[in-house]
N, C-alpha and C positions, 0 to 999 in steps of 0.2 A: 275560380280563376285566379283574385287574387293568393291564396295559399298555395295553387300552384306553381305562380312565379316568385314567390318567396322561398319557395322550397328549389327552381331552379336557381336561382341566386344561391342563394346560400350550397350547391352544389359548385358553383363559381368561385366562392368565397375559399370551398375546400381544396380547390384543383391549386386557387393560388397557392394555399398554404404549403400542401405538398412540393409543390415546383421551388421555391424559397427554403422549404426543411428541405429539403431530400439534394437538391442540385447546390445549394448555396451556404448552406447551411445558416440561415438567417431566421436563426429563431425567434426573434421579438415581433420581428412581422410575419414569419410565419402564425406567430399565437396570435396576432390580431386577428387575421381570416379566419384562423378557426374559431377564434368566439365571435366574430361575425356569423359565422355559417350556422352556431350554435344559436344566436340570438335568435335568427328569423328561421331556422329548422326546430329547433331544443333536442330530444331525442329523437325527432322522425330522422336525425341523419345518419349514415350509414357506421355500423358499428366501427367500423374502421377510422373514420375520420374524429370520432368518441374518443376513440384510444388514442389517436396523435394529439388531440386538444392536448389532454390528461398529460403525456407524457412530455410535451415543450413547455407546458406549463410550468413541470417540474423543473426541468435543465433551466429556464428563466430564474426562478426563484433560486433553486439550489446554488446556483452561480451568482445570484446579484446582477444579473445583465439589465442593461437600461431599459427603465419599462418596467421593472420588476415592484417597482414604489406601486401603493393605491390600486392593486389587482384582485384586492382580499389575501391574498399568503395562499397561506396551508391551507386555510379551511376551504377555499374556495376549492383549490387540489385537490382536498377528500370530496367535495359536492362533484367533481370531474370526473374520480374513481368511480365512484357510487354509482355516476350516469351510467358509466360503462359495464358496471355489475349488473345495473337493474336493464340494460339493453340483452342480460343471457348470456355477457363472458364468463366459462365455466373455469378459468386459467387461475392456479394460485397465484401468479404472481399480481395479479390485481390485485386481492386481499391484499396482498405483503404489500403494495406498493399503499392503497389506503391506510392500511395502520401505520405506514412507515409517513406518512402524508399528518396523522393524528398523533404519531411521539413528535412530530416536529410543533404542533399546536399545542402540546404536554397533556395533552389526554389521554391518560393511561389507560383507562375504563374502554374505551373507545377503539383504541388501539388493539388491545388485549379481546375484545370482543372479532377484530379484524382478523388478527392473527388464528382466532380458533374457526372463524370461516373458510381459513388457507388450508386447516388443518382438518377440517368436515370434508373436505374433498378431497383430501391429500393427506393422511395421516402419517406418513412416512416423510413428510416436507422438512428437510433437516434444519433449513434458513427460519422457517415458521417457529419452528420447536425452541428455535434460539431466540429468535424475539420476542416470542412469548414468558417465555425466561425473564429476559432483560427488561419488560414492563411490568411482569409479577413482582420482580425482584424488586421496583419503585412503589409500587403498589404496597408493599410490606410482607406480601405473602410466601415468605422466604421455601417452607417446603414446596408450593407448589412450583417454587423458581425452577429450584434444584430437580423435580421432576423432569418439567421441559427441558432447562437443558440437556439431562442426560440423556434426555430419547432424542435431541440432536446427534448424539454422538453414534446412536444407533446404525446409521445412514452412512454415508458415503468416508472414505479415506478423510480428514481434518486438518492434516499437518500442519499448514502452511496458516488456519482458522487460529493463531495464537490466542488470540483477542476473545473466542470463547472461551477456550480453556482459562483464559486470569478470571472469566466474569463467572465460570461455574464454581472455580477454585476460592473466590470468596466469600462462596454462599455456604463452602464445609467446614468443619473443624478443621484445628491442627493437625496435622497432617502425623500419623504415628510409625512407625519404621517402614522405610520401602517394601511395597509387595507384589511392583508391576510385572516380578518372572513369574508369579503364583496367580494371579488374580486380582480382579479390580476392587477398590476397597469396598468396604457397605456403602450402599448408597438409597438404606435402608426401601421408600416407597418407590425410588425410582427403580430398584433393581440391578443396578450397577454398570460398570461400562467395559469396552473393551481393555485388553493389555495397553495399548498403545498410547488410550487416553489416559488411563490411572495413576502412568510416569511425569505424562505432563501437569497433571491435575496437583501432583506431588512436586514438580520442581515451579510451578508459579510458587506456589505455598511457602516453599524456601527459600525464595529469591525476595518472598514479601520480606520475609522474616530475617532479611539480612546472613541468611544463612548459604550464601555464595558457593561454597566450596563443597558442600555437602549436595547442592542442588548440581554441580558439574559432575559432581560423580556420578549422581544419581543418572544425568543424563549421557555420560561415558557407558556406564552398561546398557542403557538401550538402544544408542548407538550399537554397543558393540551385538545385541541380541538382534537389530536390524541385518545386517550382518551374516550375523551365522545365519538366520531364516530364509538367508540366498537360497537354496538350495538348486542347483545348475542341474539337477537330474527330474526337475517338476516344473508346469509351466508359471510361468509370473508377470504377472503385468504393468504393462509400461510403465505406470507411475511408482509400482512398487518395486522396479530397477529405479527409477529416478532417485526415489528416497533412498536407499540403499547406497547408491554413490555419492549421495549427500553425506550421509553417514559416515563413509568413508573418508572424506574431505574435511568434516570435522573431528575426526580421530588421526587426521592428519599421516593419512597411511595413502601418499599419491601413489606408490606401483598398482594398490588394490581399486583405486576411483578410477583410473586408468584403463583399468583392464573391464570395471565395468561399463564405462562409456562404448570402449569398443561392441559391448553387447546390446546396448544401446541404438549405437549405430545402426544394428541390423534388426532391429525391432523398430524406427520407426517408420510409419508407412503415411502419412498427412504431413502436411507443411508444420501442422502445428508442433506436432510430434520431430521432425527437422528442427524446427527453430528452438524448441527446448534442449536439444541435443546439441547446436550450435550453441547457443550460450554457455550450456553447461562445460561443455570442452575448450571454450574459450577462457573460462573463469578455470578452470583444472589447470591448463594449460600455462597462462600465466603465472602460477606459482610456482612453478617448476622452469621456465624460461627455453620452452623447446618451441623456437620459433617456426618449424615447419608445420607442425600441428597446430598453432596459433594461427596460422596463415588457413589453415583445412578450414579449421572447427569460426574462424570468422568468414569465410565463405559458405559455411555451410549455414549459420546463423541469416545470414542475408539471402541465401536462395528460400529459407523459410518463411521469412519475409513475404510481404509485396515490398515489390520495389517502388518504390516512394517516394517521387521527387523531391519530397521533401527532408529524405533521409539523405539522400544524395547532396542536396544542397549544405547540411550538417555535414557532412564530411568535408564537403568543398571549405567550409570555414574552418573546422578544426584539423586537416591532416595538415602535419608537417609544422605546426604552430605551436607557442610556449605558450606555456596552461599555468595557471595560478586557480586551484581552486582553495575561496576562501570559506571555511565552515562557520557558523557562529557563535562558537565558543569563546569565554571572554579572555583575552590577551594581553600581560602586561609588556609582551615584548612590543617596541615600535618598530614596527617590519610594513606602515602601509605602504611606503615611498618603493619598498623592493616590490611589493605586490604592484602595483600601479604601474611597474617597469614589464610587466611582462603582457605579451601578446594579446591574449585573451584572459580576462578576469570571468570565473562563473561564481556565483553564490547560490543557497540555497534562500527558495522562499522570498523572492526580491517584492516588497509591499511598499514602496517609497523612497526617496532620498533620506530622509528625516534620520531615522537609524543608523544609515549607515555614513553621512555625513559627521554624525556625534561619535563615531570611531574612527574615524579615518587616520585620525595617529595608526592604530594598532593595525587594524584589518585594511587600510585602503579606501578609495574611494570610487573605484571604479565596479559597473559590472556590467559586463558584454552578455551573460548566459545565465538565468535564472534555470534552475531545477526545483519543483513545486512537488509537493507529497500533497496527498488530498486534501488530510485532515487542516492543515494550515490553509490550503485554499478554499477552503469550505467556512473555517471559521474567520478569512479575512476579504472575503471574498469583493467584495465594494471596494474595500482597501487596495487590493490586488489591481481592479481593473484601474482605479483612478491613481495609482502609484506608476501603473506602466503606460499611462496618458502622456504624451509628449516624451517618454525615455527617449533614451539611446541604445539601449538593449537588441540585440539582432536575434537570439535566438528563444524561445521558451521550451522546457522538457519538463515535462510529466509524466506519472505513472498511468492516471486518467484516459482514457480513452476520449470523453467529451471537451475533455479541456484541453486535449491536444490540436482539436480540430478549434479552437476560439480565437485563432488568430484575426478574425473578422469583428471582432470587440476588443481588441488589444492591440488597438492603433496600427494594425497589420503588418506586425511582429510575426513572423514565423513560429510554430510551435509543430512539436513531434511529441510520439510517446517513446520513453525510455527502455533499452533493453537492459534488463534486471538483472542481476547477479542471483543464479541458480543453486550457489553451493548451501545455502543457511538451512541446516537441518533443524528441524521443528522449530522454528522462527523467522523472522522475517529479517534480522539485521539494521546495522543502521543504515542509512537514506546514502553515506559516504562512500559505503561498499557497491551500491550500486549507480553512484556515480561516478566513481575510477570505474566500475566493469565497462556502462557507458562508454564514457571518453575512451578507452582504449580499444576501442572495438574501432574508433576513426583514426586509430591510428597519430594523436600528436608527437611532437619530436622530443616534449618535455613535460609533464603534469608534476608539480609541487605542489603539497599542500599545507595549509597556513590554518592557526587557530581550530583545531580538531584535540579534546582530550579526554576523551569516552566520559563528559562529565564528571573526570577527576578531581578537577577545580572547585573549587567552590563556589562560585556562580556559572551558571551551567551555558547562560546564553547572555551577549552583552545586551548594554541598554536598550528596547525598544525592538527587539528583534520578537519577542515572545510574552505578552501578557501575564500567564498566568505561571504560580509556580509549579516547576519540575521536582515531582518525586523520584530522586532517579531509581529507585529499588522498582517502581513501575516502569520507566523505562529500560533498563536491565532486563527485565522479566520480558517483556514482548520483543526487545530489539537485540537481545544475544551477543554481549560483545565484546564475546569471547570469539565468536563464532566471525567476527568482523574483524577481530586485532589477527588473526589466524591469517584473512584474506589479503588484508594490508600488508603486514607483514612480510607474507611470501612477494607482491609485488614491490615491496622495497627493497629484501633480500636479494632480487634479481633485476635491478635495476630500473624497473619500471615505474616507478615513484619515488621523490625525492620528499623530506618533510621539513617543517620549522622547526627549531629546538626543543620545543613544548613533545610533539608527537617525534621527533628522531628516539627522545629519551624513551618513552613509552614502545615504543618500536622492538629496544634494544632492552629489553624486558624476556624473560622465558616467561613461559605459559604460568608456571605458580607465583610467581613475584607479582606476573598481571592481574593475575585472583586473588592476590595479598592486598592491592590496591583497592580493587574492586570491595571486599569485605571493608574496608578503613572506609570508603568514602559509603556504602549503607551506613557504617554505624556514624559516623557523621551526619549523617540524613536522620538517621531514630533521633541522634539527643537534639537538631533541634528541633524537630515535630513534639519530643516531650517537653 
């Protein structure tokens, strides 16, 4: 009798939990009920409510949300996976989420044991093949790295996966004369990869090696062989028009991106498929300054959508209003006083006053609209929630999906997730690029931007903004920004962005003057790492 009203309770415990996850999204007390419901059930409770423990455990910890202190961490997380593996979930993604639960405890062994369970069920599991890579490759066991990762690459289209290709690309040799029109290089026990991957595997390699301009060319031809491989008389699929009009947009040939969008257009068929098509046409669009397609293609961006009161309420603040967005790059001009003058201030990455009080000569002191990349909120994440404790801040944007909806632990701050800038062929660009696509998608009446210099500079980020140091030839290499000065660019050549003297200069650069720069500031970077 008594076990089975523990076992009723603890059905109790879960029903709360759900009602709290699911309707409110109040995850800290959602995880109470469910380790209540776990206490007095263990595993006799229903595999389902197994897996929501496991999984708001993680969003607690991974974010830092109150409550997160004195829970056991990670390892308690892996005890949570494991419940739900040994209850009969046959799903890789369990494995990946337990080893991904044991690299955050630094158990490689452990991890790497996870990973090969994602992949006894799922041998073709492209996510698995790569993290098993990236825990070999700590482990020391560099060929077996290189194996997994290249049977990642086996699997699905990658493009947009930069962040593999730099981590396979440091586990090969020197990279020896391009041969991604012939064939993928040796990749002796792994067997080798496809065309696609063995250009990019070659221009990280370049980009390490400070060899800038030889890595644009390299990736000018596969652009341009993305390209010819249109072929308009065989069928091809959606994302492989996507990339192709990417392609085109960094060859900087708008009649050709143009004419692909329109094909575009009639290929897609899901919202999701709409909303990529919307963006992409909106970011096309504004570099050429044809406001009637910009008017289309940001309509159509938002029928792909849900509509989202909350996206709606962002436009209600930003249409029609002066934008100041300040980057964090470090500035000798004193320009806070004009910054602080205008409408709305956005920053990126907003983790406190302290930083940006210690510049407010240069950058100002204000910020209305944080924009947050993951990686900085992951790594600051305590920082984050207790920097936006008592702000003034009205808006949060994120790339995040979870951390868009955390405006219930962020002093009840609004938050949204960001629409992206579509054009960065085999990269992702910088955070900048898809903060002007952003903003201009609500339509402001003025967006300047302030202390942004592709890490020209010699100190890449002011005081207190960023901990640790920036290699920029690693940032280069994932973030493209060539492929960023291109986007910018065309929205200041058509008046949709105004800049500070630092970026007007840098602006009014041709494309090889900006790769002249780009090579001075690598080999700046080599002599002083030597």
């Amino acid at each position: 009798m008594i076990v089975q009203m523990k076992y009723l309770l603890s059905l109790g415990y879960s029903i709360l939990g759900l009602l709290e996850e699911r309707l409110f999204d109040l995850w800290v007390d959602a995880r109470t009920h469910y380790r209540r419901a776990h206490a007095l059930a263990g595993n006799r409770l229903p595999l389902f409510i197994l897996e929501r423990l496991a999984v708001v455990s993680t969003i607690v910890e991974e974010y830092a949300l109150p409550g997160a202190e004195g829970t056991g961490g990670w390892k308690a997380i892996a005890d949570r996976c494991n419940d739900v593996l040994a209850a009969g979930k046959v799903s890789t993604a369990w494995d990946i989420r337990l080893g991904d639960a044991y690299v955050a405890c630094n158990d490689w062994s452990a991890a790497a044991d996870a990973y090969r369970g994602a992949l006894a069920k799922d041998a073709c599991c492209s996510v698995a093949q790569y993290k098993l890579g990236s825990v070999l490759s700590r482990l020391g066991e560099g060929g077996a790295a290189i194996c997994a990762y290249s049977r990642a690459f086996a699997g699905d289209r990658l493009g947009e996966k930069i962040d593999w290709y730099a981590d396979l690309a440091q586990c090969l040799p020197a990279p020896g004369p391009p041969n991604y029109t012939s064939g993928a290089p040796d990749m002796g026990e792994a067997g080798g990869v496809r065309q696609e991957v063995a250009w990019r595997l070659d221009f990280c390699r370049l980009m390490r090696a400070g060899s800038v301009r030889e890595a644009y060319s390299m990736k000018r031809k596969a652009a341009e062989a993305v390209l010819h491989s249109l072929d308009g008389s065989s069928p091809q699929g959606f994302n492989v028009v996507v990339e192709a009009a990417q392609a085109a947009v960094w060859l900087r040939r708008v009649d050709c991106s143009i004419e692909i969008l329109h094909r575009l257009e009639t290929m897609a068929r899901t919202d999701e498929q709409r909303r990529i098509v919307g963006c992409l046409g909106l970011s096309v669009n504004l570099q050429v300054g044809e406001l009637g397609a910009i008017a289309k293609f940001r309509g159509l961006a938002s029928a792909g959508l849900r509509q989202d009161p909350v996206d709606r309420e962002y436009r209600n603040l930003v249409k029609g209003k002066r934008i100041a967005v300040v980057c964090p790059g470090r500035s000798e001009a004193r320009q806070g006083q004009e910054i602080d003058s205008f409408e709305l201030v956005v920053r990126t990455n907003f983790h406190g006053r302290e930083a940006i009080d210690g510049n407010a000569a240069h950058g100002g002191s204000r910020c209305d609209i944080s924009y947050y990349n993951r990686q900085h909120f992951r790594s600051k994440a305590r920082q984050v929630r207790e920097g936006l404790s008592g702000s003034r801040l009205r808006f949060l944007v994120a790339r995040d999906h979870y951390f868009s909806r955390m405006s219930t632990y962020m002093s009840g701050i609004p938050a949204r997730k960001r629409w992206g800038c579509g054009l960065i062929f085999g990269g992702r660009g910088f955070a900048l690029a898809h903060i002007a696509n952003d903003l201009l998608a609500f339509e402001p009446s003025e967006t300047k931007i302030f202390c942004a210099d592709f890490f020209l500079g010699s100190d890449p980020h002011y005081r207190g903004y960023f901990d640790d140091a920036i290699d920029v030839r690693e940032a280069y290499l994932l973030h493209d920004p060539l492929a960023t000065f291109g986007f910018l660019e065309g929205l200041w050549r058509n008046g949709y962005i105004s800049a500070d003297p630092a970026l007007d200069r840098i602006l009014r650069l041709d494309e090889d003057e900006f790769i002249d720069e780009l090579e001075r500031r690598c080999l700046a970077q080599e002599r002083k790492s030597s």
